[in-house]
PDB file with SEQRES, HELIX, SHEET and CRYST1 records, atoms N, CA, C and O in Angstrom:
SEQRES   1 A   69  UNK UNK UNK UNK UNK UNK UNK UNK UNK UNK UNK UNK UNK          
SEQRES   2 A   69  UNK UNK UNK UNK UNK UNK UNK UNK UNK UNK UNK UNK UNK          
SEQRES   3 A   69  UNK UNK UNK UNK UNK UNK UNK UNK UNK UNK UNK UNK UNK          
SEQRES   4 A   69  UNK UNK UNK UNK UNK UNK UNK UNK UNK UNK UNK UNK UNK          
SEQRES   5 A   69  UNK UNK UNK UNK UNK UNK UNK UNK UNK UNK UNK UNK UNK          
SEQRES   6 A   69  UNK UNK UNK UNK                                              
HELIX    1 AA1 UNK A    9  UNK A   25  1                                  17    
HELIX    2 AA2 UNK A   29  UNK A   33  1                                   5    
HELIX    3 AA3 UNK A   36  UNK A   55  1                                  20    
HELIX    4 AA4 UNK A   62  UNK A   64  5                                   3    
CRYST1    1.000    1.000    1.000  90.00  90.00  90.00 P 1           1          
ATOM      1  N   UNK A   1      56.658  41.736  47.462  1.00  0.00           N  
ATOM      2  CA  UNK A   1      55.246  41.773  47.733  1.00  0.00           C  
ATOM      3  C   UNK A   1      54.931  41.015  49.019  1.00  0.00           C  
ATOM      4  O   UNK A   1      53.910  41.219  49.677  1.00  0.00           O  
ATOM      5  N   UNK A   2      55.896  40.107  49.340  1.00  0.00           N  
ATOM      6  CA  UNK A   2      55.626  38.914  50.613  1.00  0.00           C  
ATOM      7  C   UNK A   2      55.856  40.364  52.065  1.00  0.00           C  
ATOM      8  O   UNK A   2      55.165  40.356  53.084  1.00  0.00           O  
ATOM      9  N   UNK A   3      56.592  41.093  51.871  1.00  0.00           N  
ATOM     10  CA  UNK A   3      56.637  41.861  52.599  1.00  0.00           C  
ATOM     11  C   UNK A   3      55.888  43.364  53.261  1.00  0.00           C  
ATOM     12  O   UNK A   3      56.274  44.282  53.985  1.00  0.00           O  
ATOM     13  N   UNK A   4      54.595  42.996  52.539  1.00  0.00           N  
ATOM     14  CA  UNK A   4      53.811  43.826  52.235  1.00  0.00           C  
ATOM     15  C   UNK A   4      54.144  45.498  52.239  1.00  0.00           C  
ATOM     16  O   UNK A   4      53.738  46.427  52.938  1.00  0.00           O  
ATOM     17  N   UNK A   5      54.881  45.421  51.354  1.00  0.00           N  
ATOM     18  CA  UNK A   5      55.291  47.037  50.910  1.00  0.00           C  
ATOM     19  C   UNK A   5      54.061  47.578  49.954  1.00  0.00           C  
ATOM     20  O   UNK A   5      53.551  46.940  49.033  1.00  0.00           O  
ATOM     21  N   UNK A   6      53.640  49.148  50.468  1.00  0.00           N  
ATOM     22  CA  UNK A   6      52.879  49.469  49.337  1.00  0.00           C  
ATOM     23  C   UNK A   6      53.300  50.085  48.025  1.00  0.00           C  
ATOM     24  O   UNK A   6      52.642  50.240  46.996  1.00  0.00           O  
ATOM     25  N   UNK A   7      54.856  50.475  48.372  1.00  0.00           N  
ATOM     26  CA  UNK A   7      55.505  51.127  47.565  1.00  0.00           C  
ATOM     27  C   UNK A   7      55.791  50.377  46.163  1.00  0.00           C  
ATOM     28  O   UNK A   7      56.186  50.795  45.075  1.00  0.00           O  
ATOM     29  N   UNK A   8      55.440  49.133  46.622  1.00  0.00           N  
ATOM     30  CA  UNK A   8      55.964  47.853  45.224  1.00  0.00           C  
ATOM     31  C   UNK A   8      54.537  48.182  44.335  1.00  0.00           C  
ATOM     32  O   UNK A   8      54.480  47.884  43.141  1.00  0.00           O  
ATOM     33  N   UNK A   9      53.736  48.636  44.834  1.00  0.00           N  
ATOM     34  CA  UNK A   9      52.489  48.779  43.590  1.00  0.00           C  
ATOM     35  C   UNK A   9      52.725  49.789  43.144  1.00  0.00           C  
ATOM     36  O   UNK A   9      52.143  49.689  42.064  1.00  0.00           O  
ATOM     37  N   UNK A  10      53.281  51.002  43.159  1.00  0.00           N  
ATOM     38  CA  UNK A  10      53.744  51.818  42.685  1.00  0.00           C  
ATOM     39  C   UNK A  10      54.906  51.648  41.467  1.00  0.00           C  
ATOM     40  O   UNK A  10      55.035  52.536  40.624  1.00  0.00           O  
ATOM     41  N   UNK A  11      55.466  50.826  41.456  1.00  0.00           N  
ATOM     42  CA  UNK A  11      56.493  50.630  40.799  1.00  0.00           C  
ATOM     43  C   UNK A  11      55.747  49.223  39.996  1.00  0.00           C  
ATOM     44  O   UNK A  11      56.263  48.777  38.971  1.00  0.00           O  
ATOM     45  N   UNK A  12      54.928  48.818  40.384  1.00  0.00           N  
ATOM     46  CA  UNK A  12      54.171  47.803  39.366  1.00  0.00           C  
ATOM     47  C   UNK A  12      53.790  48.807  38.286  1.00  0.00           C  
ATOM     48  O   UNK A  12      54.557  48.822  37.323  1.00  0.00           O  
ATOM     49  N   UNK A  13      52.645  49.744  38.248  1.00  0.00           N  
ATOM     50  CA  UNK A  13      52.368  50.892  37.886  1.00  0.00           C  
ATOM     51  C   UNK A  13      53.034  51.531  36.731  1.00  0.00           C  
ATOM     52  O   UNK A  13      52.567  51.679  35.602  1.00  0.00           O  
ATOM     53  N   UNK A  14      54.290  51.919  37.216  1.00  0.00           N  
ATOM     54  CA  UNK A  14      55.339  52.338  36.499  1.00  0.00           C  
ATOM     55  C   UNK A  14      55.497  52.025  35.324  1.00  0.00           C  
ATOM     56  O   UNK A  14      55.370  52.603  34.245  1.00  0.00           O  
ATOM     57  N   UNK A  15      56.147  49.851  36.050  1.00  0.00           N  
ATOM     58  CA  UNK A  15      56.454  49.729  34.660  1.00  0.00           C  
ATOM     59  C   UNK A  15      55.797  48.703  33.980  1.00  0.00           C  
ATOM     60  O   UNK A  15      56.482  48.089  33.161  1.00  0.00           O  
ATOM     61  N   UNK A  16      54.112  48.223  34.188  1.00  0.00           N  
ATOM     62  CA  UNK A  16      53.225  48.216  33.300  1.00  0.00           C  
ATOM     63  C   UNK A  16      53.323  49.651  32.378  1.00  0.00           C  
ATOM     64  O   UNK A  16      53.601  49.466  31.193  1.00  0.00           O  
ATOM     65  N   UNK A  17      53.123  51.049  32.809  1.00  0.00           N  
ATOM     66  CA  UNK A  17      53.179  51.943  31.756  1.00  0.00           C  
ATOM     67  C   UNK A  17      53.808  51.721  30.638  1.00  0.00           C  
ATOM     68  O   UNK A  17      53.253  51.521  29.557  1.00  0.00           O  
ATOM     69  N   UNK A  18      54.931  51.745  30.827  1.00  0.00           N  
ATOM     70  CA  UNK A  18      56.466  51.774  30.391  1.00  0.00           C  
ATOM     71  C   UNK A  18      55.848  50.496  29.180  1.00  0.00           C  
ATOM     72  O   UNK A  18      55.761  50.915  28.026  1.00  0.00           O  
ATOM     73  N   UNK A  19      55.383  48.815  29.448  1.00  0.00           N  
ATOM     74  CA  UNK A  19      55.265  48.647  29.185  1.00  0.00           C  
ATOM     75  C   UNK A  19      54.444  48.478  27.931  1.00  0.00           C  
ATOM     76  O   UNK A  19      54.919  47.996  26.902  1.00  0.00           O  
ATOM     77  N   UNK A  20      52.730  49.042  28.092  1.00  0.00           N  
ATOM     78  CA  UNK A  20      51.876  49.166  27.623  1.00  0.00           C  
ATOM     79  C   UNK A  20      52.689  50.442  26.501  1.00  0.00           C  
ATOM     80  O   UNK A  20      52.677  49.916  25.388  1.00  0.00           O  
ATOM     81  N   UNK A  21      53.148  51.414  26.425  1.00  0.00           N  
ATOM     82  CA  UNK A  21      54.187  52.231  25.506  1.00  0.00           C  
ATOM     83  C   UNK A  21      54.878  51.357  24.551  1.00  0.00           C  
ATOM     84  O   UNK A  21      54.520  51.120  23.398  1.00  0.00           O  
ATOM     85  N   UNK A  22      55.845  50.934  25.126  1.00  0.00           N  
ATOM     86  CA  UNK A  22      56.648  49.863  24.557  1.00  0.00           C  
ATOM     87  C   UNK A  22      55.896  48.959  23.355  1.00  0.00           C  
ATOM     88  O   UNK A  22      56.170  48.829  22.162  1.00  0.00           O  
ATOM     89  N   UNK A  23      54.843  48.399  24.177  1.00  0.00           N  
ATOM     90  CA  UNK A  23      54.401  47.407  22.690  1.00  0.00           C  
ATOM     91  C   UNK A  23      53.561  47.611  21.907  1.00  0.00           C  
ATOM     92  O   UNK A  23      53.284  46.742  21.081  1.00  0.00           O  
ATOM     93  N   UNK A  24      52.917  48.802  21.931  1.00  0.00           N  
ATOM     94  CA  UNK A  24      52.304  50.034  21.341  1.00  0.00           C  
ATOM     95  C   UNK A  24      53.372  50.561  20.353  1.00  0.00           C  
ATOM     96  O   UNK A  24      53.223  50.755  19.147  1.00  0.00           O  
ATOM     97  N   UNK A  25      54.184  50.702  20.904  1.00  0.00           N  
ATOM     98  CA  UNK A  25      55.459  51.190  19.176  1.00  0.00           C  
ATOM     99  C   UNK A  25      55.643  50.205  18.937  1.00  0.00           C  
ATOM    100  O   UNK A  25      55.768  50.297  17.716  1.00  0.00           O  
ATOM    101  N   UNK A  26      55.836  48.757  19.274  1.00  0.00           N  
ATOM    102  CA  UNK A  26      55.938  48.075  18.482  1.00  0.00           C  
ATOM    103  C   UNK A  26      54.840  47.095  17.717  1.00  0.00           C  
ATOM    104  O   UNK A  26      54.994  46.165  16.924  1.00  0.00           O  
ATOM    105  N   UNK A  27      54.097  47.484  18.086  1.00  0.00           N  
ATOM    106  CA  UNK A  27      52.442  47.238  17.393  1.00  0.00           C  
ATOM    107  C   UNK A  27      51.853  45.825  17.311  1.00  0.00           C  
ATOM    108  O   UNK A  27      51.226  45.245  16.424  1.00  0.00           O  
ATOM    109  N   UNK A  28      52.463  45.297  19.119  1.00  0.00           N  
ATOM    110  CA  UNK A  28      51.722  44.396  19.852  1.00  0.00           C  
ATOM    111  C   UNK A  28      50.852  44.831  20.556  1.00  0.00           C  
ATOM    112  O   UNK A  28      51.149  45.074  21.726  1.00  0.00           O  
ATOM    113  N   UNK A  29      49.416  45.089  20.066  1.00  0.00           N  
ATOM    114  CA  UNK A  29      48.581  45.696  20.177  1.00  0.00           C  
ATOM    115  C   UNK A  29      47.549  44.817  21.639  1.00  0.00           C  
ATOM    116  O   UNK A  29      46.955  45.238  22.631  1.00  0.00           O  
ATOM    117  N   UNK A  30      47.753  43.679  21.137  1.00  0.00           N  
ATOM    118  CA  UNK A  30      47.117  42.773  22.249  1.00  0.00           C  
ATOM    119  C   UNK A  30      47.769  42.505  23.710  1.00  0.00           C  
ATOM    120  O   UNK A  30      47.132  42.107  24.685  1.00  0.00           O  
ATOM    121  N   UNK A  31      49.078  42.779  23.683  1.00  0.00           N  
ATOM    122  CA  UNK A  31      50.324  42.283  24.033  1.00  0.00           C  
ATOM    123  C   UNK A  31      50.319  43.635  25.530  1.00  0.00           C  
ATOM    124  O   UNK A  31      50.641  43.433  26.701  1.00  0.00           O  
ATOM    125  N   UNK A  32      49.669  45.382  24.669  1.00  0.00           N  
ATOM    126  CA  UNK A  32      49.848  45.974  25.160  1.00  0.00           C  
ATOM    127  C   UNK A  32      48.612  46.471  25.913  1.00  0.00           C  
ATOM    128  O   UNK A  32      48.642  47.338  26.787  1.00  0.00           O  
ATOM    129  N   UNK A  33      47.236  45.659  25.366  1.00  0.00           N  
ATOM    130  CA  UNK A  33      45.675  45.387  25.775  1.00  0.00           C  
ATOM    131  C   UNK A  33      46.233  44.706  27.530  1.00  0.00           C  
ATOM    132  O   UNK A  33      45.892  45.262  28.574  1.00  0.00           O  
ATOM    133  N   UNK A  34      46.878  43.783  27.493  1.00  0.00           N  
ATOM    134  CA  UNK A  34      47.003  42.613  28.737  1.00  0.00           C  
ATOM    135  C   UNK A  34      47.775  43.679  29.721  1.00  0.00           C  
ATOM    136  O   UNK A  34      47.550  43.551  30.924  1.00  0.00           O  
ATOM    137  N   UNK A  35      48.440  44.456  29.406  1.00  0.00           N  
ATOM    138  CA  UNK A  35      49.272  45.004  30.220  1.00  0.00           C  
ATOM    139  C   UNK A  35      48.482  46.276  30.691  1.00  0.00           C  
ATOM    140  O   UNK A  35      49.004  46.850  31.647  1.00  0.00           O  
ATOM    141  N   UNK A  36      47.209  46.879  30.156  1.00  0.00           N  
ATOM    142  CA  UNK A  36      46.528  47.844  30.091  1.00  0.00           C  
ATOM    143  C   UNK A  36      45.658  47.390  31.505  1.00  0.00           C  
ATOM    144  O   UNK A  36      45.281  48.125  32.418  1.00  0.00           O  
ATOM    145  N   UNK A  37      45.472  45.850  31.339  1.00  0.00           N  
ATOM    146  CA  UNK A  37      44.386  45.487  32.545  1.00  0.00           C  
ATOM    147  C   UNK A  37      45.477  44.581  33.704  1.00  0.00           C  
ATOM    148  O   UNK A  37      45.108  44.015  34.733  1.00  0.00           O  
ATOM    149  N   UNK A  38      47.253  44.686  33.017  1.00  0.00           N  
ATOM    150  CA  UNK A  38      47.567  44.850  34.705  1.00  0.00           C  
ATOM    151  C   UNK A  38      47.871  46.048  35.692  1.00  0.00           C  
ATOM    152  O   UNK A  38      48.166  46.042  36.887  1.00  0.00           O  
ATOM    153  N   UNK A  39      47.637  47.462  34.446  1.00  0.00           N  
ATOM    154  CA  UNK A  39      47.276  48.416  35.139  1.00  0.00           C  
ATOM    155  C   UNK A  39      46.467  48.468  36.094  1.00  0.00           C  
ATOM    156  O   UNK A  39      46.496  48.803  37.278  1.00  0.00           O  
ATOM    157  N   UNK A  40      45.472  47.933  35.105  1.00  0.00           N  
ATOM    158  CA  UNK A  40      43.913  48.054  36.312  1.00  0.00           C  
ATOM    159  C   UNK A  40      43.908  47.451  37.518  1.00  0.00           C  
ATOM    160  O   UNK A  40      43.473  47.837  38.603  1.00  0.00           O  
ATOM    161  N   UNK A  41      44.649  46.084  37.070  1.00  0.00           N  
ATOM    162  CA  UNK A  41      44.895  45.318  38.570  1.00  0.00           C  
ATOM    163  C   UNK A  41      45.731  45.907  39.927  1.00  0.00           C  
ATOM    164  O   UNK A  41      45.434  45.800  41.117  1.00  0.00           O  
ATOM    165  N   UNK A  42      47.136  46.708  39.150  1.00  0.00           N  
ATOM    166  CA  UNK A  42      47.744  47.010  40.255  1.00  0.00           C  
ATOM    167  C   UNK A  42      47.350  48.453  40.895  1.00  0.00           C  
ATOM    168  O   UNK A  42      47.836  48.936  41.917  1.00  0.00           O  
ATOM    169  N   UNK A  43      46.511  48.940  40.188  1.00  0.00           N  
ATOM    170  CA  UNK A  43      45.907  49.896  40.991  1.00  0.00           C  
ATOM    171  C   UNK A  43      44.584  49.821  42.019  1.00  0.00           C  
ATOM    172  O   UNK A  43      44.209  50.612  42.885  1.00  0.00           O  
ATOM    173  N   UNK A  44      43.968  48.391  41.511  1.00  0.00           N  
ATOM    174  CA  UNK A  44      43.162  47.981  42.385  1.00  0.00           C  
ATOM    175  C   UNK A  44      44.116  47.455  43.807  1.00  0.00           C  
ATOM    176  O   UNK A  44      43.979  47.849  44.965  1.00  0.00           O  
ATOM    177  N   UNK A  45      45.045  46.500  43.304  1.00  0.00           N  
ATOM    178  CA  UNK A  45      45.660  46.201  44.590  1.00  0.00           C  
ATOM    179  C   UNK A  45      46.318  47.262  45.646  1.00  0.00           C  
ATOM    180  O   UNK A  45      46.590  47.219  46.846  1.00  0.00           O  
ATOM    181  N   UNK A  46      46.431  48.174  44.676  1.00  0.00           N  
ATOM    182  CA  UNK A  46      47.389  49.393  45.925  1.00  0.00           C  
ATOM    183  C   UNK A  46      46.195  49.882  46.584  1.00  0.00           C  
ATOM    184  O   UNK A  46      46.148  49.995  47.809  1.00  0.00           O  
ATOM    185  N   UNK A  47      45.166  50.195  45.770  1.00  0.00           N  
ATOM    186  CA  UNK A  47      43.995  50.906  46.511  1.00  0.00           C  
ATOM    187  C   UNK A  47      43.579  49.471  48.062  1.00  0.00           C  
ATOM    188  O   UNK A  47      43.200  49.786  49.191  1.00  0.00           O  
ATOM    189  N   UNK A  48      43.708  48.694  47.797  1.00  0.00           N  
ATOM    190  CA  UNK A  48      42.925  47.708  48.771  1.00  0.00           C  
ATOM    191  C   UNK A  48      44.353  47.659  50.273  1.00  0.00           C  
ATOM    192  O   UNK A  48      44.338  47.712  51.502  1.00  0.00           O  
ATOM    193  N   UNK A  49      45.136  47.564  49.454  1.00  0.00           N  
ATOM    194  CA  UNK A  49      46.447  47.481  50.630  1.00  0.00           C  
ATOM    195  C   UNK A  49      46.289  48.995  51.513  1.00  0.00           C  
ATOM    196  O   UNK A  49      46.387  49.018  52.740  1.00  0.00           O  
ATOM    197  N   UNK A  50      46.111  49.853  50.938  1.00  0.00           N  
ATOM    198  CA  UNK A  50      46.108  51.085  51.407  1.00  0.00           C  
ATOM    199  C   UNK A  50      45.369  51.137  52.470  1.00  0.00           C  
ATOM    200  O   UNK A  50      45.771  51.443  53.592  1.00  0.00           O  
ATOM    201  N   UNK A  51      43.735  50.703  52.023  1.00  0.00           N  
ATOM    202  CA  UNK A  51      42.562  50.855  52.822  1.00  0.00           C  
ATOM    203  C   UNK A  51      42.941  49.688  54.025  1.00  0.00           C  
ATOM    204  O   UNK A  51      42.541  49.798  55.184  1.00  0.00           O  
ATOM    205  N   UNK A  52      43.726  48.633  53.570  1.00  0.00           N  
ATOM    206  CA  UNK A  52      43.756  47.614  55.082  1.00  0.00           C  
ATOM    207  C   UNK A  52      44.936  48.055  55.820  1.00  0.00           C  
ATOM    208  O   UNK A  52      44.860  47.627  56.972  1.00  0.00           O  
ATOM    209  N   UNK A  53      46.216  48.879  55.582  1.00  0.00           N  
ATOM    210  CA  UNK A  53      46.557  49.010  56.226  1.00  0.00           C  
ATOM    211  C   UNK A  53      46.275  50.782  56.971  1.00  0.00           C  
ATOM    212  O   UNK A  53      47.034  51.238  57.826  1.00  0.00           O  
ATOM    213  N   UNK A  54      45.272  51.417  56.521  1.00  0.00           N  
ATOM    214  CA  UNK A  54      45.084  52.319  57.476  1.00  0.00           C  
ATOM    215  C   UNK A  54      43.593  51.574  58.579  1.00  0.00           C  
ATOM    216  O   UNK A  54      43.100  52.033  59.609  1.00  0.00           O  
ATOM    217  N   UNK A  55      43.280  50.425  57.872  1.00  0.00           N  
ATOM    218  CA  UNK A  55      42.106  50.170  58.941  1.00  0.00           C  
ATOM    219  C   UNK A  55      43.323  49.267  60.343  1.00  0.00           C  
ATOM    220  O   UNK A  55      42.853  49.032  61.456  1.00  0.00           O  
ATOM    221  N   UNK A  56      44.590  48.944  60.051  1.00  0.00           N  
ATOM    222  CA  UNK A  56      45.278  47.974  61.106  1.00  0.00           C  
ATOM    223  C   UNK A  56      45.885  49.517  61.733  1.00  0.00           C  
ATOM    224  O   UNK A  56      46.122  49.484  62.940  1.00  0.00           O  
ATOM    225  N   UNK A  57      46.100  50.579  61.173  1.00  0.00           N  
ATOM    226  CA  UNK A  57      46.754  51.107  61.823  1.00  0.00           C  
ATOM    227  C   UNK A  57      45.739  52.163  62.917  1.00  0.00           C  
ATOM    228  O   UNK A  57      46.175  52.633  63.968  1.00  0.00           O  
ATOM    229  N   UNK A  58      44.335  52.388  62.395  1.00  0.00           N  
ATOM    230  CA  UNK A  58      43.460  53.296  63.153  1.00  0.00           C  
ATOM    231  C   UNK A  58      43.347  52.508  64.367  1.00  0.00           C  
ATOM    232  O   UNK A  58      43.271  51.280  64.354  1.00  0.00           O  
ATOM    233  N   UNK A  59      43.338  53.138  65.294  1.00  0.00           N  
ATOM    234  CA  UNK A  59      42.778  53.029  66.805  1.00  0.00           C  
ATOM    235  C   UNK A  59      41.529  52.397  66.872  1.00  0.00           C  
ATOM    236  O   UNK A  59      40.514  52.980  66.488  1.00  0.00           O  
ATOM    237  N   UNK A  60      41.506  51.057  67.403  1.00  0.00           N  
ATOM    238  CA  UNK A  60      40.132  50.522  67.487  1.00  0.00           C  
ATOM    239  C   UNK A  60      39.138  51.677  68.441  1.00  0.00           C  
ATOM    240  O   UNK A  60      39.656  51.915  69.533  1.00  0.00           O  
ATOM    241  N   UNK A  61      37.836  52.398  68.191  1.00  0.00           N  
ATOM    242  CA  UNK A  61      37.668  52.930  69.001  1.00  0.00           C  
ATOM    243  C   UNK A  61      36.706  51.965  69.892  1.00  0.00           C  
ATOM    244  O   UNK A  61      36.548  51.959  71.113  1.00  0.00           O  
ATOM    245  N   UNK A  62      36.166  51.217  68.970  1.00  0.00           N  
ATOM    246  CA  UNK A  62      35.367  49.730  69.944  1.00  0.00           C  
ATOM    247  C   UNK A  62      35.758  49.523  71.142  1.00  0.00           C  
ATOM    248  O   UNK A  62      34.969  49.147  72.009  1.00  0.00           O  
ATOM    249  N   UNK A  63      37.009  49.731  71.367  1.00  0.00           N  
ATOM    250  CA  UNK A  63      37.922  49.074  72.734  1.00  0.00           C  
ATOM    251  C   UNK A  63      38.176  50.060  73.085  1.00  0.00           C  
ATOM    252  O   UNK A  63      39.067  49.793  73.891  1.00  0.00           O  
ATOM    253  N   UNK A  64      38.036  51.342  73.099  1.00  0.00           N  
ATOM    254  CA  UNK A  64      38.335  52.430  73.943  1.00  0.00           C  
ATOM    255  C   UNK A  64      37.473  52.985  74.114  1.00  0.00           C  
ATOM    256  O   UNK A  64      37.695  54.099  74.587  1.00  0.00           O  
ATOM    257  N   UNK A  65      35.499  52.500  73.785  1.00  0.00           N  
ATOM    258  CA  UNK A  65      34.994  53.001  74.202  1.00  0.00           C  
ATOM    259  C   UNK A  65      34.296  52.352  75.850  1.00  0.00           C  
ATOM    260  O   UNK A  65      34.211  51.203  76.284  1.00  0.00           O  
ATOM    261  N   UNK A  66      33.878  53.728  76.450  1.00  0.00           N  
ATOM    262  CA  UNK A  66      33.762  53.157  78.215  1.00  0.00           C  
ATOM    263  C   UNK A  66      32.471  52.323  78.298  1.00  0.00           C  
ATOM    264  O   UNK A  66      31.457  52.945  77.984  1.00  0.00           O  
ATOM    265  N   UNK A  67      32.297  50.938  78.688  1.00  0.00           N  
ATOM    266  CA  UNK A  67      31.470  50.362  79.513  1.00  0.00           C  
ATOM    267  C   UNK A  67      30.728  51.148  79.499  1.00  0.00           C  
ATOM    268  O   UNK A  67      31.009  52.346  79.528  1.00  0.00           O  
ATOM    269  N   UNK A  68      29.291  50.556  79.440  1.00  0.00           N  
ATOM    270  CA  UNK A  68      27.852  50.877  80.427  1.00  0.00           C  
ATOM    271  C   UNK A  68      27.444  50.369  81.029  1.00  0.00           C  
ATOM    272  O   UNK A  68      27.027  49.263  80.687  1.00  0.00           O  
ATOM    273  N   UNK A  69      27.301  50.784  82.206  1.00  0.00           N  
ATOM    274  CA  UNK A  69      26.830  49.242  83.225  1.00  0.00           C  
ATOM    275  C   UNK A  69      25.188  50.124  83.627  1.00  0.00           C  
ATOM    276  O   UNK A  69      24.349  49.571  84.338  1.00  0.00           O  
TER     277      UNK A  69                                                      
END                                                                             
């Protein structure tokens, strides 16, 4: 994550699923509640990484637009 990959929220994703399944058959019901809202989290975080790195990667047009004198 220090490396800011977006691909690692994807695979957060994953295996929260995996998880939230998991303790659902085994009928840690609360266990699989917590893991339900680190769904929510890591899809909030991919969504926010996404949006900052297409705003670092767009072309400032501020600075390429021409002077008015």
């Amino acid at each position: 994550m220090a490396h800011k990959r977006v691909q690692c929220w994807l695979l957060w994703l994953v295996v929260d699923v995996v998880y939230v399944g998991m303790f659902l058959w085994l009928g840690m019901y609360v266990t699989a509640a917590l893991y339900a809202v680190f769904i929510g989290l890591a899809v909030y975080g991919w969504q926010q990484w996404r949006l900052a790195l297409a705003q670092q990667s767009a072309p400032d047009t501020a600075a390429q637009a021409p002077c008015a004198s």
